[in-house]
DRENPA-3360 file (N, C-alpha, C; in nm, 2 decimals, always signed):
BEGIN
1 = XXXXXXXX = +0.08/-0.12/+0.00/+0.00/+0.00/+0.00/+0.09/+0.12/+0.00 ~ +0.08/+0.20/-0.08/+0.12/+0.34/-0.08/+0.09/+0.43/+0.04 ~ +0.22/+0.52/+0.10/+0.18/+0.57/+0.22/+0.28/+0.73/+0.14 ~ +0.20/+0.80/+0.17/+0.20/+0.94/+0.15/+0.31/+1.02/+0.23 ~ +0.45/+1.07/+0.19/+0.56/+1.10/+0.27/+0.47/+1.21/+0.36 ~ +0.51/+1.18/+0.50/+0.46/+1.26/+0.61/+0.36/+1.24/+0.62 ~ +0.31/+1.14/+0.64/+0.15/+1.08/+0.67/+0.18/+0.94/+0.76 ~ +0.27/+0.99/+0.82/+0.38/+0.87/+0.87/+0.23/+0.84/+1.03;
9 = XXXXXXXX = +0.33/+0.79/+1.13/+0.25/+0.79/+1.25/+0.29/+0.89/+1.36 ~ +0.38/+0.99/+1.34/+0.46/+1.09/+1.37/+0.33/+1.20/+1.36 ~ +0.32/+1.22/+1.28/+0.21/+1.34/+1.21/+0.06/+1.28/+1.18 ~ +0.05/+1.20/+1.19/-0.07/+1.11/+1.21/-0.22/+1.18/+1.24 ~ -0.27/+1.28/+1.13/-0.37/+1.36/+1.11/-0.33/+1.51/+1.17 ~ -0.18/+1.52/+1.19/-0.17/+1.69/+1.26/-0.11/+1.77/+1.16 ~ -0.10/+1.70/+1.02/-0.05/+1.85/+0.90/-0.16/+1.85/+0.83 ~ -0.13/+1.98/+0.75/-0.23/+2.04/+0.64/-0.24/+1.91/+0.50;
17 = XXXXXXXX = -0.13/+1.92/+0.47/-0.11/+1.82/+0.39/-0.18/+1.66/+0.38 ~ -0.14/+1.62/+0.53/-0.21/+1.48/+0.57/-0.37/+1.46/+0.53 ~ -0.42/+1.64/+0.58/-0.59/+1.62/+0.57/-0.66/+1.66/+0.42 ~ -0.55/+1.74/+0.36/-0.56/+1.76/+0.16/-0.60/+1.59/+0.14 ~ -0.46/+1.54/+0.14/-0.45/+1.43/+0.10/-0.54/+1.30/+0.11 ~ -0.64/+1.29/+0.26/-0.70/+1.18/+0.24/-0.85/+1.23/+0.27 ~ -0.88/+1.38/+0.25/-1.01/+1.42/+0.22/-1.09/+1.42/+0.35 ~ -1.03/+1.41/+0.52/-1.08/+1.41/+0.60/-1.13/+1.60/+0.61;
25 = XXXXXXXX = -1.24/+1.60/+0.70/-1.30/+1.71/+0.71/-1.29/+1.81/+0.58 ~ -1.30/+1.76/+0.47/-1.36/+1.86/+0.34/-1.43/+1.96/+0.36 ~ -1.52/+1.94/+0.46/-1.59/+2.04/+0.48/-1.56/+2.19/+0.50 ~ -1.42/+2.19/+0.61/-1.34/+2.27/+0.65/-1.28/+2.34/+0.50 ~ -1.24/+2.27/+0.44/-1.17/+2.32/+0.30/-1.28/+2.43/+0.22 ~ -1.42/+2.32/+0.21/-1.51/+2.41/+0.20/-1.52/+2.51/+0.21 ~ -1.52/+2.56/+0.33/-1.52/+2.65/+0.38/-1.46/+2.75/+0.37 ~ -1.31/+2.72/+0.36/-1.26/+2.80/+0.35/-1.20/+2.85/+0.22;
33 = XXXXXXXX = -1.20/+2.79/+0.14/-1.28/+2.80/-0.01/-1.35/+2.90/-0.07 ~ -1.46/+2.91/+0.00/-1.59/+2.99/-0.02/-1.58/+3.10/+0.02 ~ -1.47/+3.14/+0.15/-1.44/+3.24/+0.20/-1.35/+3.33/+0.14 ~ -1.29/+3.23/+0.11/-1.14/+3.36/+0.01/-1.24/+3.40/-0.13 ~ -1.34/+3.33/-0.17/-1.37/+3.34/-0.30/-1.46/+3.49/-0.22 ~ -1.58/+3.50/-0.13/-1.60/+3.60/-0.08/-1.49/+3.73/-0.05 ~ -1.42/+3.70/-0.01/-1.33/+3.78/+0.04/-1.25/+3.87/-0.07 ~ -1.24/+3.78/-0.18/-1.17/+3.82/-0.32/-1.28/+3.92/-0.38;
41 = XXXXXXXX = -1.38/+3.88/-0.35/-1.49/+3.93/-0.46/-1.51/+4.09/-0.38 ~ -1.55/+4.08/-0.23/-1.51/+4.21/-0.18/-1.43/+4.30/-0.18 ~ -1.30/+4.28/-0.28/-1.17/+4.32/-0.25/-1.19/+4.39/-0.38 ~ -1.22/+4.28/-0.52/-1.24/+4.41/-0.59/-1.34/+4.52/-0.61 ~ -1.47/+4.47/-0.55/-1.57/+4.58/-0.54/-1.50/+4.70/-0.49 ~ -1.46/+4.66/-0.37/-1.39/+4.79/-0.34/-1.28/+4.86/-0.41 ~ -1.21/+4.82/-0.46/-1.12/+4.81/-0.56/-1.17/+4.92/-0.64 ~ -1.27/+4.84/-0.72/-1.32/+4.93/-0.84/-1.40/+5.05/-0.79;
49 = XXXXXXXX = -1.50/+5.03/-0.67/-1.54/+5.17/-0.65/-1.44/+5.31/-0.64 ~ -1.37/+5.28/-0.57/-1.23/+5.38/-0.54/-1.19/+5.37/-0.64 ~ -1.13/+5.31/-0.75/-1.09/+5.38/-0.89/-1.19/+5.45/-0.92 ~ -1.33/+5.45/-0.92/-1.38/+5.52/-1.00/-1.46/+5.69/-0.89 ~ -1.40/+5.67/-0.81/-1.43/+5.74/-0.68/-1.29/+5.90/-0.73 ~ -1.17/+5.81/-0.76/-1.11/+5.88/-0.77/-1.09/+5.94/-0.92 ~ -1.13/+5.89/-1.01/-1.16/+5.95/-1.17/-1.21/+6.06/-1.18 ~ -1.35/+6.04/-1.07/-1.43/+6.13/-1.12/-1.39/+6.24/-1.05;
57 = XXX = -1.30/+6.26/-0.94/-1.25/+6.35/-0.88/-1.14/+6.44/-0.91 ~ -1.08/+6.34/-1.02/-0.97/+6.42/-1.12/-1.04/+6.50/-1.18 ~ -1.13/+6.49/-1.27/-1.25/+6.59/-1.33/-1.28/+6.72/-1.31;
% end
């Protein structure tokens, strides 16, 4: 059986890596997933309001 470097019994569900790799708690990934994608999406709203905040101010 294939065993995944650092998935030893040493680290035995305590890295990032370990929980990528065998799909435990996905949910968590989910999550935070969905959050950066939020997070990104707010970043350019704001983004773009203030370029155009300051365009029109050049005027």
């Amino acid at each position: 059986m294939y065993k995944m470097p650092g998935a030893g019994v040493g680290v035995a569900g305590g890295g990032v890596g370990t929980l990528a790799a065998t799909g435990a708690d996905i949910g968590w990934w989910l999550a935070v997933g969905v959050l950066l994608v939020l997070l990104g999406t707010v970043a350019l709203i704001a983004v773009h309001r203030r370029n155009r905040r300051l365009s029109q101010a050049r005027e």
